[in-house]
N, C-alpha and C positions, 0 to 999 in steps of 0.2 A: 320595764326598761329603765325606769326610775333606781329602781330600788339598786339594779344591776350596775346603774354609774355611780350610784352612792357606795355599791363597795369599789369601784376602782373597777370594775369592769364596761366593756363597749357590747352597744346589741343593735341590731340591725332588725325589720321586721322581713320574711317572707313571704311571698307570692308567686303562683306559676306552679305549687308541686300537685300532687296527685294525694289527696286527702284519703283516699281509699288503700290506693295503695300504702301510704305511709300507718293508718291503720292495721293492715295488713301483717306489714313487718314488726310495729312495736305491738304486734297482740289486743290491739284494744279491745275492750270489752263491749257488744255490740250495740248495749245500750250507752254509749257514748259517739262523744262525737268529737271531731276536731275542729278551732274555730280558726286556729290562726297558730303561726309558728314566730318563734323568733331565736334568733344567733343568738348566744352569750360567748365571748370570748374576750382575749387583749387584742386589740388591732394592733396589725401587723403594719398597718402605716397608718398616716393621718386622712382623712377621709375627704373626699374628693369637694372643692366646695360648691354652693349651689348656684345653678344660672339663675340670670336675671329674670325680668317677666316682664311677659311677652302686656305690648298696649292693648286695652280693650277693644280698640277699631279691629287688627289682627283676629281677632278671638270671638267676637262678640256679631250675630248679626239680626238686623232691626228690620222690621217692617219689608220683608224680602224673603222669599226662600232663595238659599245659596245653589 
């Protein structure tokens, strides 16, 4: 993803597809495997910015099951 902003390009990482199936279709070879995907492309806008974060009281719980 690095290398991809150093040429001028934007990437995004994937999650959610069907690893099998995307084997599948690009032929892979069975001794291989897929680890992870990622977009390369120009965004088409600027990208969305990120929320804040959330307080450990929220998030976090002690000495209790919730």
């Amino acid at each position: 993803m690095l290398a991809a902003k150093a040429m001028g390009y934007d990437s995004c990482p994937m999650i959610g597809f069907d690893p099998v199936q995307v084997a599948e279709t690009i032929n892979l070879p069975s001794d291989h495997v897929i680890g992870f995907m990622v977009t390369v492309d120009k965004a088409a806008q600027p990208a969305w910015p990120k929320g804040g974060q959330l307080a450990l009281s929220e998030v976090v719980v002690q000495d209790r099951f919730a």
